[in-house]
C-alpha positions in Angstrom: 11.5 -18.6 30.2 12.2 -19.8 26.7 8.7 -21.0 26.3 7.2 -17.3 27.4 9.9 -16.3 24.4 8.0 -18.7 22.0 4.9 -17.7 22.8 5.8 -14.0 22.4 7.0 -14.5 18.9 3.8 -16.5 18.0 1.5 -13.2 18.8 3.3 -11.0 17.3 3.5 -12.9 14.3 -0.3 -13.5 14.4 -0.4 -16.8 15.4 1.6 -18.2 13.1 -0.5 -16.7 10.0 0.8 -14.7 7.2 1.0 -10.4 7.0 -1.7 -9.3 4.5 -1.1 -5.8 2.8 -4.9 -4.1 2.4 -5.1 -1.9 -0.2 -9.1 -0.4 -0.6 -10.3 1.6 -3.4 -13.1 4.2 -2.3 -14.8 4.5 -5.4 -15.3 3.7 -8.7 -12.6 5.7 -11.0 -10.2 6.1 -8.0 -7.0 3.8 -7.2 -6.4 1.6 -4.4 -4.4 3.0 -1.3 -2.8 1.1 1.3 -4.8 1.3 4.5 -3.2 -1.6 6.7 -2.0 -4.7 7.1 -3.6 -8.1 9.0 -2.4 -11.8 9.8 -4.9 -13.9 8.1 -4.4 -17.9 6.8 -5.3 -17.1 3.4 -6.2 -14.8 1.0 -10.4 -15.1 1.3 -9.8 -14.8 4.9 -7.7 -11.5 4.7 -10.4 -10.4 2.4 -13.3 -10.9 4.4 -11.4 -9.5 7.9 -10.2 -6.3 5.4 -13.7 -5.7 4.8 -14.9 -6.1 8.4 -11.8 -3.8 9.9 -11.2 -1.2 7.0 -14.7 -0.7 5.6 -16.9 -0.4 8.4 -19.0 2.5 7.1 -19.1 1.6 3.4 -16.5 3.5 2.6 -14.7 1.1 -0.1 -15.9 -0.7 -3.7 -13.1 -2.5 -3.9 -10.4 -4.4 -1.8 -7.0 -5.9 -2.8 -5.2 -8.4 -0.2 -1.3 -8.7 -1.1 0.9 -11.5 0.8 3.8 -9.0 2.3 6.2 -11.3 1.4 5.2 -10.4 -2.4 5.4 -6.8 -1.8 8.7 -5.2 -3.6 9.9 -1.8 -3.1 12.8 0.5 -4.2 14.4 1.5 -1.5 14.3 4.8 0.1 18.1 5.6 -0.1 18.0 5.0 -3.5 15.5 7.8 -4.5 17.8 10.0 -7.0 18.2 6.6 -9.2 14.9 5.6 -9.1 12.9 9.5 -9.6 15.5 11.8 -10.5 14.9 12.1 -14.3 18.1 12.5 -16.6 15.4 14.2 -19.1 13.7 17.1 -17.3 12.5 18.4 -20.1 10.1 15.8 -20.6 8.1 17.2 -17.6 6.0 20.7 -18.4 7.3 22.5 -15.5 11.3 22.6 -17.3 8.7 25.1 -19.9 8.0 28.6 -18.8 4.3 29.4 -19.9 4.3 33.0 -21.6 1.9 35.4 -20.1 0.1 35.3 -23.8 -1.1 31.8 -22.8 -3.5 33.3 -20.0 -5.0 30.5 -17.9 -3.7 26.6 -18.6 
């Protein structure tokens, strides 16, 4: 029973490898978004199974592998201390535009 246990863990955890974070940029000009993750020995590994699983049609020009482990966050609850901005009127919309302006 306690061997079935081990076993479990070990797939899950694929195999013992580390969690890649895959990150693919579509084209030139445009950032990388996070698509997936994979378990993968290394990072030229992650890279090439990224590329087989995540741009099967062409779709990417670039790919980025991150160990998860090196992945930092803020996290969610904190939101009002990380985005809330103690100088709105940095950002345009604190400015009403007058009508004068026309189109902007």
């Amino acid at each position: 029973m306690a061997g079935d246990h081990e076993v479990d863990v070990a797939a899950s955890t694929g195999g013992g490898h580390p969690l890649w974070e895959i990150f693919v940029r579509a084209s030139r000009g445009l950032n990388h978004v996070h698509v997936g993750s994979l378990h993968a020995p290394d990072a030229e590994t992650a890279a090439q199974h990224a590329r087989d699983v995540y741009t099967r049609r062409q779709e990417g020009v670039s790919i980025w592998v991150v160990r998860s482990t090196e992945v930092h966050a803020s996290d969610p609850h904190d939101e009002d201390a990380w985005f809330d901005s103690e100088k709105p009127y940095r950002h345009p919309t604190f400015y009403e535009i007058p009508d004068e302006v026309g189109h902007m």
